[in-house]
C-alpha positions in Angstrom: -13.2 45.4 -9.7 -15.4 46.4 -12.7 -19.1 46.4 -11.8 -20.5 48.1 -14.0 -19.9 48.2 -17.8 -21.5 51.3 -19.1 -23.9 54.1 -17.4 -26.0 57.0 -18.6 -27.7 59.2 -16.3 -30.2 56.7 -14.6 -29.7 54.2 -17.1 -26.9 51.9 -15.6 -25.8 48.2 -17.2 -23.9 46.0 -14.3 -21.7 43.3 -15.0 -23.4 40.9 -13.2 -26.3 41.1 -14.9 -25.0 41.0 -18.5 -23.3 37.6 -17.5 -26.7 36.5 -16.0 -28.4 37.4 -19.5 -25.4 35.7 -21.5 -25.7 32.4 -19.2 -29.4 32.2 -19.5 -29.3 32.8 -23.2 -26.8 30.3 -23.6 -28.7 28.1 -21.6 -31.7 28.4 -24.0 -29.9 28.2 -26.9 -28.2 24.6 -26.2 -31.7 23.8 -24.6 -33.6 24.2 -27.9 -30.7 22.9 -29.9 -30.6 19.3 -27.9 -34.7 19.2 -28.5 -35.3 19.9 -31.6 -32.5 17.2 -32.7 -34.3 15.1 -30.8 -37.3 15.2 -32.4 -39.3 18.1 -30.0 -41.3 20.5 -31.0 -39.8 23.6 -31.6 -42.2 26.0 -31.3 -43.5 24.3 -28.1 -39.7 23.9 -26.9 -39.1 27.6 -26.4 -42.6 28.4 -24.8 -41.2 25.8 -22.2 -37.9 27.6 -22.0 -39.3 31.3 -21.2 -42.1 29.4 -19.0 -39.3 27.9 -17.0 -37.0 31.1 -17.2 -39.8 32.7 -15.3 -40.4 30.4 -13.0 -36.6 29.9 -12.3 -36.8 34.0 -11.6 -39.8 33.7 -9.7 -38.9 31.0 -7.3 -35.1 32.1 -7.2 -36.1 35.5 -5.7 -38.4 33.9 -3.3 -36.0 31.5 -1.6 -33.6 34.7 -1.3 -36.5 36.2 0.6 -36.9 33.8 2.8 -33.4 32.9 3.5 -32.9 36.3 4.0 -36.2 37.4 5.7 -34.6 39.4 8.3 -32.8 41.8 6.3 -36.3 42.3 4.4 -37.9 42.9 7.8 -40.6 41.1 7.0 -41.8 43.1 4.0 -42.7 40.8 1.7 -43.2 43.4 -1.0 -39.7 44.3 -0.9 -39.5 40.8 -2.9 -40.0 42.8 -6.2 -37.2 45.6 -5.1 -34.5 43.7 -6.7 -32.4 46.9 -7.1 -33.0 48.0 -4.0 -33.0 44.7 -2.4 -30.6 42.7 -4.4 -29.8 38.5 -4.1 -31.2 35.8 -6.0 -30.9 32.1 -4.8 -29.7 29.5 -7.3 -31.0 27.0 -6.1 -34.9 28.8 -5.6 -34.2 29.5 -9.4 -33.3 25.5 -9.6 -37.0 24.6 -7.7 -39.0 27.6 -9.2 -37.5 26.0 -13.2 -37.7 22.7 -12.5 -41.4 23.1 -11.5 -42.4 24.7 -13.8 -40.5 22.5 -16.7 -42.0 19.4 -15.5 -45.6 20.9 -15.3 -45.2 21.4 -18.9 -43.4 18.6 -19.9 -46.6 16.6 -18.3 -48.8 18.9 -20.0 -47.7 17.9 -23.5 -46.8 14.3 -22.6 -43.3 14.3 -22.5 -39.9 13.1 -21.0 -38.9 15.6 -18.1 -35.9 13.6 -17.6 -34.7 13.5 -20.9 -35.4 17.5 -21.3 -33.5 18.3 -18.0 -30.4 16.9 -18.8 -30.2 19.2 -22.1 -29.7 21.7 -19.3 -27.0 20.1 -17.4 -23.9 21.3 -18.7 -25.5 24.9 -19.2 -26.6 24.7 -15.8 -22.5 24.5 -14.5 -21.5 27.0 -17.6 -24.3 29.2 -15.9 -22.8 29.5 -12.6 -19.3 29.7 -13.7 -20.6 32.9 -15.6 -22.7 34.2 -12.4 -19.5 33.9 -10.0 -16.9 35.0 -12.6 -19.5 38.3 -12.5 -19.7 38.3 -8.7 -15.6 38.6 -8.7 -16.0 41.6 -11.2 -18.8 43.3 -8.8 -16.7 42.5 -5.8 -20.0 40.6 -4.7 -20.5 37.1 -2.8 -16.5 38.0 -1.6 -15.1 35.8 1.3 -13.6 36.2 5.0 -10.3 37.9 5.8 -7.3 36.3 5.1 -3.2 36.4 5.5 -2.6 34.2 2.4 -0.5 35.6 -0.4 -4.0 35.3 -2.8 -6.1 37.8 -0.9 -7.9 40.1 -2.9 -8.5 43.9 -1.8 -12.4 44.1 -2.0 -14.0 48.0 -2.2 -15.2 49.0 1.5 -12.6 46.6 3.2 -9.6 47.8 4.4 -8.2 43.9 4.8 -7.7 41.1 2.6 -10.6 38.7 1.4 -10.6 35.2 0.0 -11.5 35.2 -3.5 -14.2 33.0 -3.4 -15.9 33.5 -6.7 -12.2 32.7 -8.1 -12.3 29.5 -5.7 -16.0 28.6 -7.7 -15.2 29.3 -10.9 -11.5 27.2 -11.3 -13.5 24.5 -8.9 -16.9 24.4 -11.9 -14.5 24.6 -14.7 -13.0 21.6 -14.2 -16.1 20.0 -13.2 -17.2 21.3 -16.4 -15.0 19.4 -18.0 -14.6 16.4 -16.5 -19.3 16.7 -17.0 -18.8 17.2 -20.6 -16.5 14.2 -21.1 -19.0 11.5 -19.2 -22.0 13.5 -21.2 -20.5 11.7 -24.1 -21.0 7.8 -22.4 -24.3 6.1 -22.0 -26.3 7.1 -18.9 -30.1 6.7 -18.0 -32.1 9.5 -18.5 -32.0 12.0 -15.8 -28.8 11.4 -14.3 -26.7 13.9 -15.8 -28.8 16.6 -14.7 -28.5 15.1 -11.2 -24.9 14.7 -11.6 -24.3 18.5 -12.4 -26.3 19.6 -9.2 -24.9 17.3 -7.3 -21.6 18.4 -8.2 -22.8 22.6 -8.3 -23.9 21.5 -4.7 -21.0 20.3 -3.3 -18.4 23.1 -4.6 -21.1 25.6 -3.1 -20.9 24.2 0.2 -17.4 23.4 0.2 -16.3 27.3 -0.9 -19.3 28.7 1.8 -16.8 28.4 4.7 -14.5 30.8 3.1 -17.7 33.2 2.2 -18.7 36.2 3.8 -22.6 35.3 4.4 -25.5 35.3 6.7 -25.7 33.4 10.2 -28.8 31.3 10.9 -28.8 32.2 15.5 -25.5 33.1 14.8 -23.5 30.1 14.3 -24.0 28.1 10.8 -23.9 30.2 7.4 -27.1 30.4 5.4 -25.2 29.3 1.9 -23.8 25.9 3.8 -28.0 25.3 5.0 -29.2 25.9 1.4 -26.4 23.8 -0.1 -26.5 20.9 2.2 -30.1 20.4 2.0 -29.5 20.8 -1.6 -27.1 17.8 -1.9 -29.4 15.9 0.2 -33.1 16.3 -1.9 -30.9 16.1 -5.2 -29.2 12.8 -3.6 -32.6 11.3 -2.9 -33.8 11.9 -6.4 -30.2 10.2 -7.7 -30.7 7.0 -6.0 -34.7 7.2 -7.0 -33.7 7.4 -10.8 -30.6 4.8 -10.3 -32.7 2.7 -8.1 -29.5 2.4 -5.8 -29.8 1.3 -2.5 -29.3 3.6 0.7 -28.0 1.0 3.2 -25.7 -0.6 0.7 -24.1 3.0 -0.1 -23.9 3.6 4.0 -22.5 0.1 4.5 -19.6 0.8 1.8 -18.8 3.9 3.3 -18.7 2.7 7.3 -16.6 -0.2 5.8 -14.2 2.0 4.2 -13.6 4.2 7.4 -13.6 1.5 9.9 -10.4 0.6 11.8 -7.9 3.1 10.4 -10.7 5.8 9.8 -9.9 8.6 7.6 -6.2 8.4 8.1 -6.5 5.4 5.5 -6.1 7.7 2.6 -2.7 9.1 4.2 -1.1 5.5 5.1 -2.6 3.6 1.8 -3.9 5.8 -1.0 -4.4 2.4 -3.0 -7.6 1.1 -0.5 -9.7 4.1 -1.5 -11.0 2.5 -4.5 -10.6 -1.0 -3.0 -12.9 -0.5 0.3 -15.4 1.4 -2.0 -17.3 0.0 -5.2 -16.9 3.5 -7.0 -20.6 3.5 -9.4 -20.1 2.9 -13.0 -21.2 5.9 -15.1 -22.6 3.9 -17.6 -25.5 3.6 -17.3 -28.4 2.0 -20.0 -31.5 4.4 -21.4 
């Protein structure tokens, strides 16, 4: 593990946070790059990008709080301890930027859509970066496991599932496979959807291998967070596609009844039969 990369006396610089800086940096730069060529203002475009930085910070530290009241105590000034009360929840970050971003895109009349998916692909590049940090901090490490791939994590005497290795292969080739559809017509505010949807699901999936925090002791906070996650950015999806719930639910029921799930093991060829996969392209 390497978590930190250089310290003086009380001055100390940790990994995780140098990869935070890089992804949001990043993040801004391809931001303001997809703008301006679009005709934005440039000026205007990076006012918008610290506004929403802030507010991503802002709202990200907050959810953590409240996901997490209990080991705060209640102290709701321990908020602002972040070093010696550290988390930060992606998804609060997600809320607290988009707020913020599409109370200024009103402000100066423009498309909030358009503008959010300049951030989708940084958005997955961001995360891969944040969890690639968390594996070098020995942070956000999983349960104990027998499996040949078991990590030594500092303080455990056992074996751990590498989750953040688990995230990071599982967003790279999201990454990829976001970047090549990013290049095919779609309707404005669907890519951004996409990549959240698709940050949202890999989260959840990887939170049973993760070490986290038990809401009365039986379900994980991360798998909560993430689920409802899938769910609000799934209602905003079909809102921008204007696709209809019960048609989705009757595809779905259709597919899985008779055989059920054992369909995919017996005939691999009716998964794309019994279900109208959407097309991704879509008009502007």
């Amino acid at each position: 593990m390497f978590p930190i990369i250089f310290s003086f006396g009380p001055l100390v610089i940790y990994t995780w946070g140098v990869l935070l800086i890089i992804g949001i940096i990043t993040a801004i730069y391809i931001f303001w790059r997809r703008a301006t060529v679009e005709g934005y203002e440039e000026e205007k475009i990076l006012d918008m990008a610290a506004l929403s930085v802030f507010g991503g910070f802002l709202g990200s530290r907050v959810m953590w709080y409240l996901l997490h009241i209990t080991e705060f105590n209640g102290d709701i000034f321990r908020v602002v301890s972040i070093f010696s009360y550290p988390g930060f929840s992606f998804w609060g970050g997600i809320v607290g930027a988009g707020l913020v971003g599409w109370w200024y895109a009103k402000k100066r009349h423009w498309n909030f859509w358009e503008l959010a998916d300049f951030v989708a692909i940084p958005a997955v590049f961001g995360q891969i970066l944040s969890y690639f940090g968390h594996f070098l901090s020995g942070s956000a490490f999983g349960e104990p496991t027998r499996l040949f791939w078991g990590i030594r994590v500092p303080g455990f005497a056992d074996f751990r599932h590498p989750v953040q290795v688990y995230v990071v292969v599982l967003l790279a080739a999201f990454l990829i496979s976001l970047h090549m559809r990013s290049r095919r017509a779609f309707k404005k505010g669907t890519l951004i959807l996409r990549a959240l949807l698709g940050i949202g699901i890999i989260l959840a999936i990887t939170s049973f291998f993760r070490v986290d925090t038990l809401i009365f002791g039986l379900v994980k906070v991360s798998l909560i967070e993430n689920l409802v996650a899938i769910g609000a950015v799934g209602y905003l999806w079909h809102m921008r596609t204007k696709r209809s719930w019960s048609e989705d639910l009757r595809q779905v029921l259709s597919f899985f009844k008779g055989s059920g799930p054992l369909i995919i093991l017996r005939y691999p060829s009716r998964i794309t039969k019994g279900l109208k996969l959407p097309s991704f392209k879509f008009r502007k």
